[in-house]
C-alpha positions as CSV (number, residue, x, y, z in Angstrom):
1,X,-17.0,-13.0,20.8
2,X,-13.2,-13.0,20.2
3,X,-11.5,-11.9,16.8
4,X,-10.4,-14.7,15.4
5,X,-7.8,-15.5,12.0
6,X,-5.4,-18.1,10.7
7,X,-2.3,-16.7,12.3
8,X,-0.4,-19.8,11.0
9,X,3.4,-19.4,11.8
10,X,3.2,-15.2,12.2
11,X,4.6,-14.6,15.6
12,X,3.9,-11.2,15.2
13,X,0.3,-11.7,13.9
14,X,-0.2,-13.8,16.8
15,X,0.7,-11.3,19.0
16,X,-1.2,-8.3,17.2
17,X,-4.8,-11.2,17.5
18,X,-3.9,-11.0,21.2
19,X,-4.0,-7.4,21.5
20,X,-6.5,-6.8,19.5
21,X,-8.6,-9.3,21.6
22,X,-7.7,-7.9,24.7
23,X,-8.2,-3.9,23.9
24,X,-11.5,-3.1,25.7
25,X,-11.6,0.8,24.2
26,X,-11.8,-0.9,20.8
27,X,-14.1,-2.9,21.2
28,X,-16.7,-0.1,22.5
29,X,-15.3,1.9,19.3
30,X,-16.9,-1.3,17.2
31,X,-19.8,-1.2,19.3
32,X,-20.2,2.9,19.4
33,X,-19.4,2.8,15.3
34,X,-22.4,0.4,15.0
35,X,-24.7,2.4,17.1
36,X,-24.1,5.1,14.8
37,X,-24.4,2.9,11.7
38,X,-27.2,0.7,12.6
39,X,-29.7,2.5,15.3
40,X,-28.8,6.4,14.1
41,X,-28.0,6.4,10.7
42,X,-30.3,3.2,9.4
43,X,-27.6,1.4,7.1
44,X,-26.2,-2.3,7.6
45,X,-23.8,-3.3,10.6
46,X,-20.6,-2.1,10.7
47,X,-19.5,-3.2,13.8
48,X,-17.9,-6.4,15.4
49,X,-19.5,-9.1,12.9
50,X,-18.1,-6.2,9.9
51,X,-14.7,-6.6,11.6
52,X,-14.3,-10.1,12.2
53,X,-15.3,-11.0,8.1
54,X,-13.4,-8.2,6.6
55,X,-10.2,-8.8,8.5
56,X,-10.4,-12.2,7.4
57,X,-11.6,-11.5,4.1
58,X,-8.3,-9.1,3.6
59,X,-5.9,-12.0,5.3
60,X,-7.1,-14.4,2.9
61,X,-6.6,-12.1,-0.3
62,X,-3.4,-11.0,0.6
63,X,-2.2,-14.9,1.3
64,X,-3.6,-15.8,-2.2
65,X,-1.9,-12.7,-4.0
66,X,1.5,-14.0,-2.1
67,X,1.2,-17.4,-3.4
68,X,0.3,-16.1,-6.9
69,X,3.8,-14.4,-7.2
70,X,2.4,-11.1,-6.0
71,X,4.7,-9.1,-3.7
72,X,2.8,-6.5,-0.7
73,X,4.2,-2.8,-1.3
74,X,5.6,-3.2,2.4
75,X,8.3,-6.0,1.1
76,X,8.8,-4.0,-2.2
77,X,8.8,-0.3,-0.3
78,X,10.3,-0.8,3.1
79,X,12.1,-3.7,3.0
80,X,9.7,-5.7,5.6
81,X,8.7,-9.2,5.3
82,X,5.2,-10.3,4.2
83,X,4.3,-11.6,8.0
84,X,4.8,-7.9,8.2
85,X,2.2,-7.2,5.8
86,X,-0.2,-9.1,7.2
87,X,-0.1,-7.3,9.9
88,X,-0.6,-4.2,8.0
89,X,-3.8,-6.0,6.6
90,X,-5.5,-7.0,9.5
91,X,-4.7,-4.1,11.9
92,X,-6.1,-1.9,8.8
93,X,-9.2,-4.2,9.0
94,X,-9.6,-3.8,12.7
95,X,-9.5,0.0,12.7
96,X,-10.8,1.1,9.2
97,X,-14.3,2.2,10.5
98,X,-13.5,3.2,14.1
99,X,-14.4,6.7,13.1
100,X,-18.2,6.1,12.3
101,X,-18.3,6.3,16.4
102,X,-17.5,9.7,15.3
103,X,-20.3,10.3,12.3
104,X,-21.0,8.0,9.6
105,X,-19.9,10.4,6.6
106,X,-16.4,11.1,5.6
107,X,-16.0,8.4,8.4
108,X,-13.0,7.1,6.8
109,X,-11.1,10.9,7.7
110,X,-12.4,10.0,11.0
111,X,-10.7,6.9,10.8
112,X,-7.6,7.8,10.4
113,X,-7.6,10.4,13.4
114,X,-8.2,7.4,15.5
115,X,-6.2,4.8,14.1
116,X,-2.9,6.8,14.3
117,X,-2.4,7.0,18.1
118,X,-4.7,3.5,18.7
119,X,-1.9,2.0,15.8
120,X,1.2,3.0,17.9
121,X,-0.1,2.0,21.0
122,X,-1.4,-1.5,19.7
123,X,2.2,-2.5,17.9
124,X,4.7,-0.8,20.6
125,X,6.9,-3.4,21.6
126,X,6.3,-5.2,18.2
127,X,8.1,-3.1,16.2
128,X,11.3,-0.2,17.0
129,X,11.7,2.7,15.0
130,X,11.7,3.6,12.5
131,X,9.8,0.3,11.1
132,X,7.2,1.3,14.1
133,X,6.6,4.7,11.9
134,X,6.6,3.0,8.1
135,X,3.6,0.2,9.7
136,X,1.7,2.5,10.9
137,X,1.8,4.7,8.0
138,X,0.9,1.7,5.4
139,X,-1.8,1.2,8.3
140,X,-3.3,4.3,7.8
141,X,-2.8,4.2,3.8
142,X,-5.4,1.2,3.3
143,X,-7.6,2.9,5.9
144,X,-8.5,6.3,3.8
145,X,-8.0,4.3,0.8
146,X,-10.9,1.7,1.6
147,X,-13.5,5.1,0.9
148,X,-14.7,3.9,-2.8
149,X,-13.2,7.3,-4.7
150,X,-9.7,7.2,-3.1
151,X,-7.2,5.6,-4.8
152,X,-4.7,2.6,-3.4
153,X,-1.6,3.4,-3.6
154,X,-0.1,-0.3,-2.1
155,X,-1.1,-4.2,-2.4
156,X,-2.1,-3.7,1.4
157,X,-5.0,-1.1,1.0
158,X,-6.1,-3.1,-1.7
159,X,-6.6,-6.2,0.0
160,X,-8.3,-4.4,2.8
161,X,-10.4,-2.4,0.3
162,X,-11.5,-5.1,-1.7
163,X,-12.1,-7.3,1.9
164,X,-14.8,-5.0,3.0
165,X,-16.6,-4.6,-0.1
166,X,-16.9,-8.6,-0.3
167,X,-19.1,-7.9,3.0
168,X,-22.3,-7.9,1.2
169,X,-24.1,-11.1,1.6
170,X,-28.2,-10.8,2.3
171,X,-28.4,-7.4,3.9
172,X,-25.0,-6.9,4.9
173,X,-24.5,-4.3,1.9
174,X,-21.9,-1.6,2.3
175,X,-24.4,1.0,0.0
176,X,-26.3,2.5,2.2
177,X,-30.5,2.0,1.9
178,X,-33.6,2.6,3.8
179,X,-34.9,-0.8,5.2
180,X,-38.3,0.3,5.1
181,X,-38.9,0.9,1.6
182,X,-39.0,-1.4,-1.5
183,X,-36.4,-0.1,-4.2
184,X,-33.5,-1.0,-6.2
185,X,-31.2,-0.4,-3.4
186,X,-33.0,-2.8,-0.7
187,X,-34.1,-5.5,-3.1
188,X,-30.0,-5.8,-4.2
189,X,-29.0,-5.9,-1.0
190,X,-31.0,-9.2,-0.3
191,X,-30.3,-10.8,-3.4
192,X,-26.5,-12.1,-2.8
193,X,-26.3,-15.0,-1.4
194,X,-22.7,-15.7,-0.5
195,X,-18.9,-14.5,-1.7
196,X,-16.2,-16.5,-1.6
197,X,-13.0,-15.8,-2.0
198,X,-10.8,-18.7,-4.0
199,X,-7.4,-19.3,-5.9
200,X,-8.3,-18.0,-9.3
201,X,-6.9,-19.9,-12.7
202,X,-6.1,-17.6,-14.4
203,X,-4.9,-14.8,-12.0
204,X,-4.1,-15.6,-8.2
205,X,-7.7,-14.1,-6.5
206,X,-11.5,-15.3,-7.8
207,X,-14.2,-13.4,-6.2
208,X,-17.0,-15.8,-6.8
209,X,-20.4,-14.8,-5.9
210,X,-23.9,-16.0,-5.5
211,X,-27.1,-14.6,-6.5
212,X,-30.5,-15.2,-5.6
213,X,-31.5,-13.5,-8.2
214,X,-30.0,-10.9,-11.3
215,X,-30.8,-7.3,-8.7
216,X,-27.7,-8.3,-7.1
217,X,-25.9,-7.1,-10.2
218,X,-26.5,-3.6,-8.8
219,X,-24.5,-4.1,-5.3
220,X,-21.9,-6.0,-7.9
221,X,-21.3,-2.8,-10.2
222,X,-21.9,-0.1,-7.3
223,X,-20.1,-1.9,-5.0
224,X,-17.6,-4.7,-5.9
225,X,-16.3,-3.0,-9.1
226,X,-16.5,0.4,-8.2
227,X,-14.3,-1.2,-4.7
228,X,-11.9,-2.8,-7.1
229,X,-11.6,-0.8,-10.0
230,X,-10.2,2.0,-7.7
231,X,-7.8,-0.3,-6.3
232,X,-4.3,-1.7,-6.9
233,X,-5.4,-5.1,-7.6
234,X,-7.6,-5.3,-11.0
235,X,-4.6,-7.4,-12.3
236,X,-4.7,-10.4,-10.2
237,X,-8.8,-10.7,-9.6
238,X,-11.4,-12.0,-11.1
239,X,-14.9,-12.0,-10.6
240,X,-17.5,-14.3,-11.7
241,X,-21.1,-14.7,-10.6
242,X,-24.0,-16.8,-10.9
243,X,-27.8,-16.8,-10.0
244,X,-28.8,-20.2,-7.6
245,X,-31.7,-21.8,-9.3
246,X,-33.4,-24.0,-6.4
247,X,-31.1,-25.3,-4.0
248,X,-28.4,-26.7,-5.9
249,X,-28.7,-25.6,-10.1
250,X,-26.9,-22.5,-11.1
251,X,-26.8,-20.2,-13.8
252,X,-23.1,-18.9,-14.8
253,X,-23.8,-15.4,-15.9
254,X,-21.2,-15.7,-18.8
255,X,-22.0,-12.1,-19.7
256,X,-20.9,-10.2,-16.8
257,X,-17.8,-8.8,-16.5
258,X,-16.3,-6.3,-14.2
């Protein structure tokens, strides 16, 4: 199934969906990563269906932030344009777990010693030196920087940071947990019920998120805010959840606050 993203009017993104559609090594590196993840290692997929969400996920938080008054680090650093940054988003988001092909742990180090030469070959022709070099290196930034501990340093890696923890929707969890046994970390990761991502009222990104019930409060605090609090954008997003009560009454939890 192709990857597919509202490319709108960014020739350049356009061209970057095409490539990344047509590169057949990476799509065996999703497919090898998710071996490693799913049928080796026992934790949730992190292979095409993790790409395709995530890289949308990080387009969509980055558009929002734009629209909110928020310039990307790539505009404010090196001068580029934000159809530039987007491409820094998704590209991050299409290569940020390439290395669990590798091994799942310290996969993100992994990462980054395939993305650098996969990131050059993927944009050649899009970009000249020395704006070739400073992509690839914001690239590569929001790569390492999506590990939970390391810190963003631009608006880009936090977009793409914050996009793959919002992947945690009835089993999809990031934290990893044995499927076979009934604790704390299994129950939360089957109690979310959806994420979505909306223009906030207060602040230009609202993380919204469902719960079946009050155990997905764990993959919230372990997850979520751990993701965001470690990132560049705890100024422009909010979060707010609630617990579905039957198929359409819910249950604002007023009280929780990242």
């Amino acid at each position: 199934m192709p990857l597919r993203i509202p490319t709108k009017n960014n020739e350049k993104l356009k061209q970057l969906l095409d490539r990344l559609n047509e590169d057949r090594e990476l799509h065996q590196l999703w497919r090898s990563a998710n071996i490693n993840a799913v049928n080796r290692t026992g934790i949730s997929d992190h292979g095409e269906i993790h790409i395709r969400i995530v890289t949308n996920a990080a387009l969509r938080i980055l558009r929002l932030l734009v629209e909110g008054g928020v310039e990307p680090s790539a505009v404010t650093d090196h001068k580029l344009k934000v159809e530039d940054a987007e491409v820094i988003v998704v590209l991050a988001a299409a290569l940020h777990d390439v290395g669990i092909a590798i091994h799942r742990d310290d996969h993100e180090r992994y990462s980054l010693i395939m993305a650098y030469p996969k990131a050059r070959q993927i944009l050649s022709g899009l970009y000249e030196e020395p704006q070739l070099t400073a992509v690839v290196s914001e690239v590569l930034h929001a790569i390492i920087a999506h590990n939970s501990d390391e810190r963003c340093l631009t608006i880009e890696a936090g977009c793409m940071k914050l996009a793959d923890a919002c992947d945690m929707t009835e089993g999809r969890s990031r934290i990893p947990f044995d499927s076979g046994q009934v604790n704390i970390h299994s129950v939360s990761a089957l109690a979310v019920k959806s994420v979505n991502i909306e223009k906030g009222e207060t602040k230009p990104v609202c993380i919204r998120v469902e719960l079946h019930n009050s155990a997905g409060i764990f993959q919230m605090d372990n997850l979520l805010r751990r993701k965001l609090i470690n990132s560049t954008l705890v100024p422009y997003v909010d979060v707010s959840a609630s617990v579905v009560e039957g198929e359409t009454e819910k249950r604002l939890m007023t009280d929780y606050r990242l």
